[in-house]
Wavefront OBJ file of the C-alpha trace (Angstrom):
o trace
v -28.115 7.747 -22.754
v -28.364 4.306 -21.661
v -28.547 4.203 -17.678
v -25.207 2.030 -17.411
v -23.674 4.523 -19.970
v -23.866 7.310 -17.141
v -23.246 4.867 -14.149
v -19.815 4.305 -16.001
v -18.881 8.416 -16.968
v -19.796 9.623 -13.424
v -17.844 6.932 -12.261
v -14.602 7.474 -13.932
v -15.401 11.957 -13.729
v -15.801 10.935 -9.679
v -12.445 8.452 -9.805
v -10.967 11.555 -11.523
v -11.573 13.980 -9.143
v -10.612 11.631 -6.030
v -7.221 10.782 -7.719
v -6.319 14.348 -8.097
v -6.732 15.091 -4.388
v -4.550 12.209 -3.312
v -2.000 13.087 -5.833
v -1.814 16.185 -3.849
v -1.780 14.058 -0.573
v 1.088 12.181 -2.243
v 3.408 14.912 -3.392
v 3.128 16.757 0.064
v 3.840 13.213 1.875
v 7.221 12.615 -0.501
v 8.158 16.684 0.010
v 7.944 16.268 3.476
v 9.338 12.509 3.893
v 12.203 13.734 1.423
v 12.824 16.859 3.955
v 13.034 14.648 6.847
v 15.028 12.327 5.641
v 17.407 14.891 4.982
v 17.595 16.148 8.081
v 18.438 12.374 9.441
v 21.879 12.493 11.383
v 24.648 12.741 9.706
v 26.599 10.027 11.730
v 24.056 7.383 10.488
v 25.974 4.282 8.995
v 26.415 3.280 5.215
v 23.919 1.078 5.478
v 21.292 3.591 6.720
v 22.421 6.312 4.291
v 21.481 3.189 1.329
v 18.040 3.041 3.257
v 17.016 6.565 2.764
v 18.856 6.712 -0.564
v 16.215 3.399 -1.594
v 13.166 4.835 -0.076
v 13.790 8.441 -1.358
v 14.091 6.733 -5.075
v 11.278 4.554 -4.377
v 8.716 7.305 -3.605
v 9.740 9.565 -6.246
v 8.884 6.338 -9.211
v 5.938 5.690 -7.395
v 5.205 9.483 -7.661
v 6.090 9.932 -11.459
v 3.998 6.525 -12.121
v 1.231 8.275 -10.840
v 1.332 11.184 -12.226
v 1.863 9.828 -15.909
v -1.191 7.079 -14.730
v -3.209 10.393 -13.774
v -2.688 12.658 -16.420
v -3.581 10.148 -18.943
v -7.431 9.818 -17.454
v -7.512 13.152 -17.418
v -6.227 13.919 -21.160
v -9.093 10.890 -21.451
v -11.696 12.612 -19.525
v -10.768 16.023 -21.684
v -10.868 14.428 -24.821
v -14.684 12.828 -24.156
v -16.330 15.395 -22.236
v -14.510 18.822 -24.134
v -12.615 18.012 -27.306
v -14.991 15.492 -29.042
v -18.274 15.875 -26.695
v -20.055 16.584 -30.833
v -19.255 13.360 -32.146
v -22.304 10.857 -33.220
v -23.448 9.460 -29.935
v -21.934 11.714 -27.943
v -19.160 11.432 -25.058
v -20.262 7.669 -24.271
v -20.189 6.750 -28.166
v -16.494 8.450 -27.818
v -15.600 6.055 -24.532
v -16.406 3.075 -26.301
v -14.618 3.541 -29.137
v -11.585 4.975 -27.225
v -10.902 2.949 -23.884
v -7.771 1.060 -26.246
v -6.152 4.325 -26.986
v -2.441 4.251 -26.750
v -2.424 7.016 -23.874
v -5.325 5.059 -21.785
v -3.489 1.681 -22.342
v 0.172 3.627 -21.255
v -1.598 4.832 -18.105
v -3.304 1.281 -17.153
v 0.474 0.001 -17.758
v 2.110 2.924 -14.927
v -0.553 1.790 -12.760
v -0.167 -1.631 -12.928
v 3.700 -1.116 -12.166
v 2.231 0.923 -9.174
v 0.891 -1.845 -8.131
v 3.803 -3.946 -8.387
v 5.920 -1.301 -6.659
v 3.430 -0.939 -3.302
v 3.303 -5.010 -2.913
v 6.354 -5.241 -3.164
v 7.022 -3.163 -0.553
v 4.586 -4.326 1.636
v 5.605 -7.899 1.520
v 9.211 -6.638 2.357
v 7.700 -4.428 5.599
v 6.113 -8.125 6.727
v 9.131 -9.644 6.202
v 11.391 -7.279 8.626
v 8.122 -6.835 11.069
v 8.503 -11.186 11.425
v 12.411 -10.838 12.122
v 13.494 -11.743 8.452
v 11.325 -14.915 8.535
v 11.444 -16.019 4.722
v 8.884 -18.916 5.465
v 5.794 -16.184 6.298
v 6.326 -14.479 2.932
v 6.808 -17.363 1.087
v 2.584 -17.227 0.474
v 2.210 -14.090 -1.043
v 5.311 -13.926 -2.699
v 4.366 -17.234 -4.543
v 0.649 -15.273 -5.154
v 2.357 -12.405 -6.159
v 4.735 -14.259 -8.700
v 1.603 -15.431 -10.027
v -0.373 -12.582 -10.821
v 2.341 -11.701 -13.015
v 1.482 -13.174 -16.431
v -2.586 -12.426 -15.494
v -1.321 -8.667 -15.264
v -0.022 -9.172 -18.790
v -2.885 -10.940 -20.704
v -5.255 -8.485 -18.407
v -3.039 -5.690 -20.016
v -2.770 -7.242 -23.658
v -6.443 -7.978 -23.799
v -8.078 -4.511 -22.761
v -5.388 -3.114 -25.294
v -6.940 -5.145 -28.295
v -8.889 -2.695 -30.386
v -12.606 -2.816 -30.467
v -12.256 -3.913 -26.452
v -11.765 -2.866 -23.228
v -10.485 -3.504 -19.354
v -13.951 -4.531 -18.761
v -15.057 -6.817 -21.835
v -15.347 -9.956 -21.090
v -12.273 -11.472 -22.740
v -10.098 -8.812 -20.188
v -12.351 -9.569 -17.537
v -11.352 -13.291 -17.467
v -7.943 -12.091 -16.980
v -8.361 -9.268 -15.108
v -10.563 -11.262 -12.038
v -7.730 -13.910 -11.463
v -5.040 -11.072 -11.442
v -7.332 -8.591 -9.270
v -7.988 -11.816 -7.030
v -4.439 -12.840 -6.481
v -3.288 -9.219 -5.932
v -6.157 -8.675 -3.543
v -5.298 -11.970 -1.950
v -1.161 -10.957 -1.263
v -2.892 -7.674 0.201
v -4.849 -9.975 2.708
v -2.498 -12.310 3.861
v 0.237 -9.740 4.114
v -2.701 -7.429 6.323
v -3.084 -10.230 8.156
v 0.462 -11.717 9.069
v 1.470 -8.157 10.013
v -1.530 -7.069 12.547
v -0.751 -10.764 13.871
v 2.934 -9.927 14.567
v 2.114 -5.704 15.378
v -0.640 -7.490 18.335
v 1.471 -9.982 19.526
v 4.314 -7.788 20.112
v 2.339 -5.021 21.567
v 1.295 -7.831 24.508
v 4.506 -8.334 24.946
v 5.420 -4.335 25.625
v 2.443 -3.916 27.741
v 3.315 -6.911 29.646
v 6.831 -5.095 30.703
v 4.613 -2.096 31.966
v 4.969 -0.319 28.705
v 1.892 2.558 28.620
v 0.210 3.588 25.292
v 2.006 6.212 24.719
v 5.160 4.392 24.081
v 3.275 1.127 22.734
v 1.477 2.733 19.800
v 4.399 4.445 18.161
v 4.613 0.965 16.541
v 1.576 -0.939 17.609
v -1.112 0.830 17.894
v -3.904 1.838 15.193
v -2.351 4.006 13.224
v 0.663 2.007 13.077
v -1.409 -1.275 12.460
v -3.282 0.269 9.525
v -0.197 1.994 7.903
v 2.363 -0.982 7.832
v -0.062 -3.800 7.311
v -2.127 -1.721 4.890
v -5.058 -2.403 5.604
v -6.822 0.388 3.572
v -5.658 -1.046 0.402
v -6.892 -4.698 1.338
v -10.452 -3.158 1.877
v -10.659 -1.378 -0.985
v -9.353 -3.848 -3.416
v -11.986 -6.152 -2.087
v -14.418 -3.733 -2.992
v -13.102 -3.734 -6.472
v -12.839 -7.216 -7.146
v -16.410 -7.685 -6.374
v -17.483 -5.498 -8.346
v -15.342 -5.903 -11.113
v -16.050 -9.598 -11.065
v -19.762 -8.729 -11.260
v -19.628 -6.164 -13.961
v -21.121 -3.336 -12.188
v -21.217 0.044 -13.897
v -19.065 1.874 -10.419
v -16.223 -0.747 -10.826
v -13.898 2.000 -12.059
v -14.642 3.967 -9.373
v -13.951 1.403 -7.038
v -10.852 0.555 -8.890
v -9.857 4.724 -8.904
v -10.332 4.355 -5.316
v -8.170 1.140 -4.827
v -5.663 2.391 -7.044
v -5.525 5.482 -4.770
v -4.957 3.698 -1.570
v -2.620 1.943 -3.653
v -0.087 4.894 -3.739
v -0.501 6.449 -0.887
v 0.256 3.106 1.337
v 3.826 3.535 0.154
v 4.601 6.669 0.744
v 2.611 6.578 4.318
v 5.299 3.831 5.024
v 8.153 5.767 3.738
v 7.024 8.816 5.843
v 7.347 7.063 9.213
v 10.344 5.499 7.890
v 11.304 9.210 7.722
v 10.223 10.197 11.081
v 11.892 6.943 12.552
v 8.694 5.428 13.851
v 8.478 2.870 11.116
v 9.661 -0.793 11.572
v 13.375 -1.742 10.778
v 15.681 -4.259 11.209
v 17.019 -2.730 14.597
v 13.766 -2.263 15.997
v 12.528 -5.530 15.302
v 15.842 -7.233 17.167
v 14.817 -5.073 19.815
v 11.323 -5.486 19.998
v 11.221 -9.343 19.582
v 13.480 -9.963 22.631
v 10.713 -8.959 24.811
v 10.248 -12.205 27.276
v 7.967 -10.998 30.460
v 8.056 -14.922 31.927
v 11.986 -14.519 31.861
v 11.671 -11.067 33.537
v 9.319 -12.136 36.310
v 11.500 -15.763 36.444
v 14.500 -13.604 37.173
v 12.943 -11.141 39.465
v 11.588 -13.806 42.066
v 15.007 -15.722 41.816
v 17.037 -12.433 42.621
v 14.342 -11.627 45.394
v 13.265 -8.600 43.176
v 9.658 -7.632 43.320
v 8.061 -8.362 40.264
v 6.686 -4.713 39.703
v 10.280 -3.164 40.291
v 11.909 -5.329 37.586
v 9.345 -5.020 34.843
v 9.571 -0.765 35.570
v 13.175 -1.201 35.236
v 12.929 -3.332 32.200
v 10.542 -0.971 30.586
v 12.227 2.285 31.206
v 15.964 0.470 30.119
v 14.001 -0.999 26.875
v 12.354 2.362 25.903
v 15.627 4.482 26.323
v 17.503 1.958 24.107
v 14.359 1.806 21.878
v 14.725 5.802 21.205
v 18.213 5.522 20.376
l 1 2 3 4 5 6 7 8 9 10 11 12 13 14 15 16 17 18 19 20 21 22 23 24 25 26 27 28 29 30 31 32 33 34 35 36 37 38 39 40 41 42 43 44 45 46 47 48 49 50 51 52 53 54 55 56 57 58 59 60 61 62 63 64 65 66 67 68 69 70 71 72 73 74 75 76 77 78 79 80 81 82 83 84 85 86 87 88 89 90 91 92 93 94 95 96 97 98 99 100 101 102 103 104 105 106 107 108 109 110 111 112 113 114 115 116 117 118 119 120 121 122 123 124 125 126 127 128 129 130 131 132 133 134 135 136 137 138 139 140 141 142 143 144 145 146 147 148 149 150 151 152 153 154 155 156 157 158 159 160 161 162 163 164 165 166 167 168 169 170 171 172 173 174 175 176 177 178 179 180 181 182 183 184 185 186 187 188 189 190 191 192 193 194 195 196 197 198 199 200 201 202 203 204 205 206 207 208 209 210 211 212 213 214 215 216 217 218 219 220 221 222 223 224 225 226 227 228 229 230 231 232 233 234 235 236 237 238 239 240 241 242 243 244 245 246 247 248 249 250 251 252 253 254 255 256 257 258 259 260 261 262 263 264 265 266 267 268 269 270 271 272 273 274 275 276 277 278 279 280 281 282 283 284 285 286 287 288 289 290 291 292 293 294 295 296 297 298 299 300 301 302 303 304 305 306 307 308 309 310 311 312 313 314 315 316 317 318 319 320
């Protein structure tokens, strides 16, 4: 067996395995955002009830995508390694000829919706984290409007028999449509650890401590909303997807994990009421610490008193 031959079948066994631990990961994180969300008060207004209606829907197509997406690789992986390992050439002469089956092109299709699904929700998360600011999103949106028809040729050409997602008529497709999605990831990772620092200065600079900064500032937070473990991992994949390496598929098993998971991370904080909304971005972005200590020196206050006040006053109606 040709070396690149058994680069590519321990990549996609290996993207396998990984994708059946995080689909494990993925149904525990929508059983127990789905629990919590039930449990949300039962005063909460029509227009939160819609919210966890949205994002219970939301992770539960996201889930279903994934698991049609998975189960197709593995029926794949089954088929090559089990069910026709005897054919001439063995399971790599049985890759080649199958990569355009109708199941493998039916799973590439849920992921790609996947994909869809997760940026779309992303971009939305920047655009409540910059106080409904249409002009930041207007970027990636525009990317993401144009990695649309790539998706489709990308998808169209590694269906065509005789091909695949990595010949090099998909490929030319596939790089510009890998590029642009990797690129939304990026500028939306970036616009939101820009807005998640900014405003974190602005809560320490009221006397906030880390305890109450990091619900929605710190690390964690940073990584989950921004997403920053998909950005890194899709620009893993497009490099070596661009380059034709053997691993790509696992790189792009490994992307497409992050992929799903970044959702439903967001959806469980949502859940537990740490994640960003439209109330807590109102109350976060009227943080001004020159108008505190402007209005403490006029009223003879000292400057330490007011910004304790201000804190303790802004976390209380920050828990509400």
């Amino acid at each position: 067996m040709a070396n690149a031959e058994l680069v590519f079948e321990r990549s996609f066994y290996i993207s396998n395995s990984i994708s059946l631990v995080a689909l494990g990961i993925q149904i525990m994180l929508f059983i127990l955002s789905y629990y919590y969300m039930g449990m949300s008060n039962p005063r909460s207004t029509s227009s939160q009830h819609h919210s966890t209606t949205f994002y219970t829907v939301f992770g539960a197509v996201i889930l279903i995508l994934d698991i049609i997406g998975t189960s197709c690789n593995l029926v794949f992986g089954q088929f090559a390694w089990i069910e026709h390992r005897d054919v001439e050439g063995g399971s790599a002469a049985f890759i080649g000829e199958h990569l355009t089956a109708w199941y493998n092109t039916w799973g590439t299709a849920n992921e790609f919706a996947i994909f869809y699904m997760a940026n779309a929700l992303l971009i939305y998360q920047c655009y409540i984290i910059w106080a409904s600011n249409w002009k930041i999103i207007a970027l990636p949106c525009m990317l993401y409007i144009a990695s649309i028809p790539m998706a489709v040729l990308n998808l169209f050409e590694g269906a065509v028999p005789n091909s695949s997602y990595f010949e090099k008529n998909a490929v030319n497709f596939g790089v510009p449509y890998n590029s642009l999605t990797v690129a939304t990831n990026v500028l939306v990772t970036i616009f939101i650890c820009y807005r998640l620092f900014i405003v974190r200065r602005r809560m320490k600079a009221i006397g906030m401590d880390d305890k109450d900064t990091d619900v929605y500032t710190g690390v964690a937070a940073m990584m989950i909303e921004s997403a920053a473990p998909v950005t890194i991992c899709g620009i893993m994949f497009i490099v070596t997807y661009s380059k034709n390496i053997s691993s790509a598929i696992a790189f792009a098993g490994i992307y497409g994990i992050a992929m799903v998971i970044s959702p439903q991370l967001i959806i469980f904080r949502t859940a537990l009421g740490k994640a960003w909304s439209r109330d807590v971005t109102a109350k976060l972005s009227s943080i001004r610490f020159d108008g505190d200590r402007q209005t403490a020196l006029e009223s003879g206050v000292s400057s330490t008193t007011r910004m304790n006040t201000t804190s303790s006053l802004f976390i209380t109606d920050l828990k509400k």
